[in-house]
N, C-alpha and C positions, 0 to 999 in steps of 0.2 A: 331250340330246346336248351333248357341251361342246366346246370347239374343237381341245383338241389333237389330237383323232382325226375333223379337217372330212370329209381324204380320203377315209378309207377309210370315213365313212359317209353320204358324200352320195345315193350312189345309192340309200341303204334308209331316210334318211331322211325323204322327203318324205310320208309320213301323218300323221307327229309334227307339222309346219309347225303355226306360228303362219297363219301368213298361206295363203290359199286356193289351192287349185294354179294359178288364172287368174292368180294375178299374179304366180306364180312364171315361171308361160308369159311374162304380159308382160315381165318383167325378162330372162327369156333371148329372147326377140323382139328385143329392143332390143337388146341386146349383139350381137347375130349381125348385128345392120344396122347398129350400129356396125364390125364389123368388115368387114361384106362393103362395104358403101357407103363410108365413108371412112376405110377401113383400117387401123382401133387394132388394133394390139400392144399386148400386157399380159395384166394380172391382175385381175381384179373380185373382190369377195367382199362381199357387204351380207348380213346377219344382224340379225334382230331377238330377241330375250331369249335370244341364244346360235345360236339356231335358225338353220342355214343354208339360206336363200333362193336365191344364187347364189354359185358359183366354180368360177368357169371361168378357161378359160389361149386366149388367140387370139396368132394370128399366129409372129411369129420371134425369138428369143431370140440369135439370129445368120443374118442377113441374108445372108453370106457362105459361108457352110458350112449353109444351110438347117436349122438347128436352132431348134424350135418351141419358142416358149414354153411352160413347166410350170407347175400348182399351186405349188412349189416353186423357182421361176424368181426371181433375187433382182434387187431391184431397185434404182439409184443413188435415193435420195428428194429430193435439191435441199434446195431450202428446210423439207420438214418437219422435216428436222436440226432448226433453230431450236427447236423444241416439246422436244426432247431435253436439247436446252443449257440452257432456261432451266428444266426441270426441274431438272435437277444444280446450276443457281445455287438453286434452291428447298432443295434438298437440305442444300446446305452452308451458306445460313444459317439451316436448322431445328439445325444441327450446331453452331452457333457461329464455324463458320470462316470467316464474311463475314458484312454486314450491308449489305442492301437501300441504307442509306444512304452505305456505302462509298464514298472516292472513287477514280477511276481511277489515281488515281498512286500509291494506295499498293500497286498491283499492277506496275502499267505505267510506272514514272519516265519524267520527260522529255516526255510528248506534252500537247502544246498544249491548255490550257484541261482538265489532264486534273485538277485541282486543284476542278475546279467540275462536273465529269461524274461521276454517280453511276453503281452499276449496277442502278438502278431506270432512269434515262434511257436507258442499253444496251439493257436488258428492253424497253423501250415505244419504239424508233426516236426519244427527243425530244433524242437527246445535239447533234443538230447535225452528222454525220459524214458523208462521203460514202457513196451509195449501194456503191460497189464499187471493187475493188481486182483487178481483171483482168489489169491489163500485168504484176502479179506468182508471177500463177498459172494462167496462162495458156499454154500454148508453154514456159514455163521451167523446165522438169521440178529444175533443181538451186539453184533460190533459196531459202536457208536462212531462218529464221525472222528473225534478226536483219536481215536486207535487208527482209525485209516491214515491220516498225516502223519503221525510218529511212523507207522508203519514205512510210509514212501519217503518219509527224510530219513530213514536211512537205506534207500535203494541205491547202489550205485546210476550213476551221472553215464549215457552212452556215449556221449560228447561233447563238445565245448556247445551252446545254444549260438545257434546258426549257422552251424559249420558241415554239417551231418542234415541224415534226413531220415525218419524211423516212424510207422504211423506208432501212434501212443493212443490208449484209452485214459493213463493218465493224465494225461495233459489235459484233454475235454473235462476230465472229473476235474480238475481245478479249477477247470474255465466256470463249469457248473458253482464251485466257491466263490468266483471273484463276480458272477452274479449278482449273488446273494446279496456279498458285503457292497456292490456299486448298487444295487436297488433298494436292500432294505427289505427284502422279499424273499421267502425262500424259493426255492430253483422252480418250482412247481406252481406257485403261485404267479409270479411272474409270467412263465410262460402263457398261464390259462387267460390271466389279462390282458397280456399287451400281442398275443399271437392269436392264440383259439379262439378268443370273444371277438379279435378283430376280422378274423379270417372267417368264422363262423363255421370253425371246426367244433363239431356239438359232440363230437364222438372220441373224441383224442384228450389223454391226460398221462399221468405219471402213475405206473404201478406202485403197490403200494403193498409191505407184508400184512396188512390186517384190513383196507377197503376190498368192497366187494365189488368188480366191476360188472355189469352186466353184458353178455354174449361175449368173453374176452375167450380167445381157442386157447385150449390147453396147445404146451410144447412138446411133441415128439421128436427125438433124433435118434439116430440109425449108427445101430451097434451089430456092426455085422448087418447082417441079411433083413434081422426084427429091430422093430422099432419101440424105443422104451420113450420112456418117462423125463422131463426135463429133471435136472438137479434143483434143490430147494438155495435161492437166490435171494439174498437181504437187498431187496429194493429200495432201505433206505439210505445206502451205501453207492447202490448200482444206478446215479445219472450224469448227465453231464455228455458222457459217450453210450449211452443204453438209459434205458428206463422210461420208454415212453410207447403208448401203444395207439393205435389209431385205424381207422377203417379206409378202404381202400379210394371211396367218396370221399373222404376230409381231405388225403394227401391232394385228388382234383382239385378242391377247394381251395388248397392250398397254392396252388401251381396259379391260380384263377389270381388270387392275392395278391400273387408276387410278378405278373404284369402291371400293374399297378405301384402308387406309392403310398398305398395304407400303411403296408408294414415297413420298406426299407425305401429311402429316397434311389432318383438313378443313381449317387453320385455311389452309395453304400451297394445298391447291387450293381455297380461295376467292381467295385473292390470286391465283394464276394467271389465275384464270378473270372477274376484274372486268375494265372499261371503264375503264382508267386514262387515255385519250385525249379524254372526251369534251370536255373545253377547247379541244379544234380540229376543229374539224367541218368537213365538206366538203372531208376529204381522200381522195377514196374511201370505203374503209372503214377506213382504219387507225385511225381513231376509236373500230374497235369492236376494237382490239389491247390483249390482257390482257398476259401474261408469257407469250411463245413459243406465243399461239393470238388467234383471232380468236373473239369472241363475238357469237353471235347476229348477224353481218351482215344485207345486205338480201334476199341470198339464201337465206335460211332454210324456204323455204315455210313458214313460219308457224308453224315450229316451232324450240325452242329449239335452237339449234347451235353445239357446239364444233367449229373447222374450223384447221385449215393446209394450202395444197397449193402445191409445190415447182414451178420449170420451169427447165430451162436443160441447149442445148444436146441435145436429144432428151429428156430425162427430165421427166416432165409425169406430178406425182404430186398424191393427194388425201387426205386422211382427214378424214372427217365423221361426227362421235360426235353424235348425237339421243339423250341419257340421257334425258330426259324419257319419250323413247315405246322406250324400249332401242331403240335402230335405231343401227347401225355401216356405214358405207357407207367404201368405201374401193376408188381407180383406181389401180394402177398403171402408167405406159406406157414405153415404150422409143425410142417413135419419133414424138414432140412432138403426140400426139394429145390432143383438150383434155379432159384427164380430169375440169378443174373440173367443165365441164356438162357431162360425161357422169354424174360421181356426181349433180348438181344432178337429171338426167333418170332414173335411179334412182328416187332419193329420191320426187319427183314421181308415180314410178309407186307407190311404199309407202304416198304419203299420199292414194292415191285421183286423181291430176287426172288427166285426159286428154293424154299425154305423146305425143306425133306420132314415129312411126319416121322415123330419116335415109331420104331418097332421092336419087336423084340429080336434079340441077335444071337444068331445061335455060333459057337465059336466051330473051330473043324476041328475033328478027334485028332489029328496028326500038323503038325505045324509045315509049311511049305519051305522048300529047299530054298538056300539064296537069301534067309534073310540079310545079316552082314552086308548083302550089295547094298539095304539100303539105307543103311547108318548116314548119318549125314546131316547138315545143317542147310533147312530149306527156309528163308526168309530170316527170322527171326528165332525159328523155332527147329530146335534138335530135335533129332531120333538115333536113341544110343542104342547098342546092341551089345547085350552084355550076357554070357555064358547061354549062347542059345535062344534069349528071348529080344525081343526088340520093346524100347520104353520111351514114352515121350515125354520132353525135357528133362527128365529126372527118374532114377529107381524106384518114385517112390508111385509110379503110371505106367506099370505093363501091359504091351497091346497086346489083344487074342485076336489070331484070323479070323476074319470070317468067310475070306477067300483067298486066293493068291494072292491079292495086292489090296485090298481092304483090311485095315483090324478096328476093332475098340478095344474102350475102356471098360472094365467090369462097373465100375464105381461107378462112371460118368458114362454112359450108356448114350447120350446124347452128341458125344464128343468124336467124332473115328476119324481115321486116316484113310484114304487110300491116294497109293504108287500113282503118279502117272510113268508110264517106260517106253524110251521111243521100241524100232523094229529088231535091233539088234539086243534087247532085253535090258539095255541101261534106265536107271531110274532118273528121270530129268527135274521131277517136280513134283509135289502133292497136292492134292484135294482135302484141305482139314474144315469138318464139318463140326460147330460147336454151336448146337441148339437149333441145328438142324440149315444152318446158313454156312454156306461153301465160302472156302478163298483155297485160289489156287495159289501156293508158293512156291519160286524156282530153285532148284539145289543150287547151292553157291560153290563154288568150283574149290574155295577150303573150307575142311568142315573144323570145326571149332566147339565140341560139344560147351554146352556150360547151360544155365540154367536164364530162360527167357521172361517175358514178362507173359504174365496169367489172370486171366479176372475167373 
């Protein structure tokens, strides 16, 4: 069975499966309590050697007029854009029409230190640029392209270009410029030729403030407890690093592609796909950022993983390619559900571990004696204890009991701790549980609060 025809043959296909009907059951167990318990909207589809496993459609594609998300429900992707763009930068200097060591200015005149910014530093977050450019595409549905560059030459510079490491949406929106001027194309067109017509992605394209897309899910994110309305976003501002939306069958398509050398030769998805960051470690994981993907981070169960996943403003999207074991995992949401560790709790269930279904968690009226014993730094990862409560990594993640030695997260419900204690009442280790997949980690004998890496 091959993907273009998932729909119409899911339901005759499951004898074919690769994988056993039990963990077809577990993957749709899980999805159904992802949705019933904390309420993801979207689209799943995990497939191994083609073979569809799951895809399914939960929740509302519009919240307002009660229209259900479909198979075919398209999605805004945030940041997986990025994997697109720096595809097309792969593109055009397998073409000639740019070179990896190129500088910024001989695209973009005028921007600050853009004489010494390559778009190999673009590629890899190490040009030095701010994180984002919001006040200009934000609310301001009619700010033309030229107000956006004036606006970012004059942003301060974070660092010298290649010296530092900072993820930037500016930077991809440049890349999205230098495009243009190496193709002759605008950012949009380009892609839809030389990627979606080749990949036979029929579903994927570039938002637009006045095109009408058809089945595109409205954005919901979460204010407090209710879920509102995205903010209004001048899409003709917002590519490069965002702007591009697609269904969860094209990203497959996608992935199907890029086995192949339609789109990028080996020599180009080996450059993609290397650790061009490892000079700066302990920045999270952007250390394990290639060209527009992340390689093998720490979240990989132990298996080789190509990954990008997008958020902002309701859209909380994921694609994780496991070539090594063919496994494609891919969340897409509409209503800021954390699709990372839901695909991470997928995955989980593909490679065999024991993946805990969401519940609902009810906290204890009175907090248990002895927190403070168990402050401490277990693996990587702190738990501070600060005026009475206990918080993981940071102040900004308080746990609630929900036993003596279990807590969660209010926000992240998927995410809990519990104590392990030998007999004498010492805490030796935890059980951190993030999308419903365990890792035990051992207290380290100095504890060291500070702030860890997090996907």
């Amino acid at each position: 069975m091959r993907l273009p025809i998932l729909g119409l043959l899911l339901a005759l296909a499951m004898p074919a499966f690769s994988q056993p009907a039990a963990v077809q059951a577990k993957l749709a167990a899980y999805m159904q309590a992802q949705h019933a318990v904390n309420g993801f909207a979207g689209v799943v589809l995990v497939t191994r050697h083609d073979s569809v496993l799951l895809h399914r459609a939960y929740g509302l594609a519009d919240g307002e007029w009660n229209v259900p998300n479909t198979l075919d429900t398209k999605f805004t992707l945030a940041s997986i854009s990025k994997h697109f763009t720096a595809l097309a930068v792969l593109q055009l200097a397998e073409r000639g029409r740019l070179r990896l060591t190129d500088k910024l200015s001989a695209f973009v005149p005028g921007f600050p230190t853009g004489d010494a910014i390559t778009v190999h530093h673009l590629l890899t977050h190490t040009a030095g640029l701010a994180l984002d450019f919001e006040d200009m595409y934000l609310h301001q549905m009619s700010a033309p392209p030229d107000s956006v560059l004036a606006y970012l030459r004059r942003q301060p510079v974070k660092f010298a270009p290649g010296t530092g490491l900072q993820y930037s949406n500016v930077g991809y929106y440049l890349l999205g410029l230098i495009i243009e001027k190496a193709s002759g194309q605008t950012y949009g067109e380009y892609l839809q030729r030389h990627i979606f017509d080749v990949a036979g992605m029929r579903n994927t394209g570039l938002n637009s403030n006045l095109a009408l897309v058809p089945r595109l899910a409205r954005l919901y994110f979460r204010d407090g407890a209710a879920l509102v309305k995205n903010p209004a976003i001048n899409w003709d501002v917002n590519l490069g690093h965002d702007g591009l939306y697609s269904t969860a069958e094209d990203l497959a398509k996608l992935d199907q592609a890029m086995r192949g050398t339609a789109l990028l030769s080996e020599a180009s998805k080996a450059l993609m796909n290397t650790q061009h960051n490892k000079q700066f470690p302990g920045k999270g994981f952007l250390d394990h950022y290639g060209y527009g993907i992340f390689i093998n981070p720490f979240y990989n169960q132990g298996h080789y993983l190509l990954t990008h996943s997008g958020g902002y403003f309701g859209a909380m999207t994921t694609m994780d390619r496991y070539p090594q074991d063919a496994v494609f995992v891919t969340v897409l949401s509409n209503n800021q559900a954390e699709s990372h560790w839901i695909s991470y709790g997928l995955a989980g269930i593909l490679f065999g571990k024991a993946v805990q279904l969401p519940y609902v968690h009810q906290p204890l009226p009175v907090a248990p004696a002895g927190l403070a014993a168990y402050a401490g730094r277990y693996g990587e990862t702190d738990i501070l204890h600060v005026g009475g409560q206990l918080y993981l990594q940071n102040l900004e993640t308080p746990l609630l009991p929900e036993s003596e030695r279990k807590f969660f997260n209010q926000k992240n419900p998927d995410r809990t701790v519990e104590f392990l204690v030998s007999k004498a009442g010492r805490p030796y280790a935890l059980t951190l549980t993030k999308g419903g997949v365990p890792e035990t980690l051992p207290r380290q004998a100095l504890s060291k609060p500070g702030r860890g890496a997090g996907r």
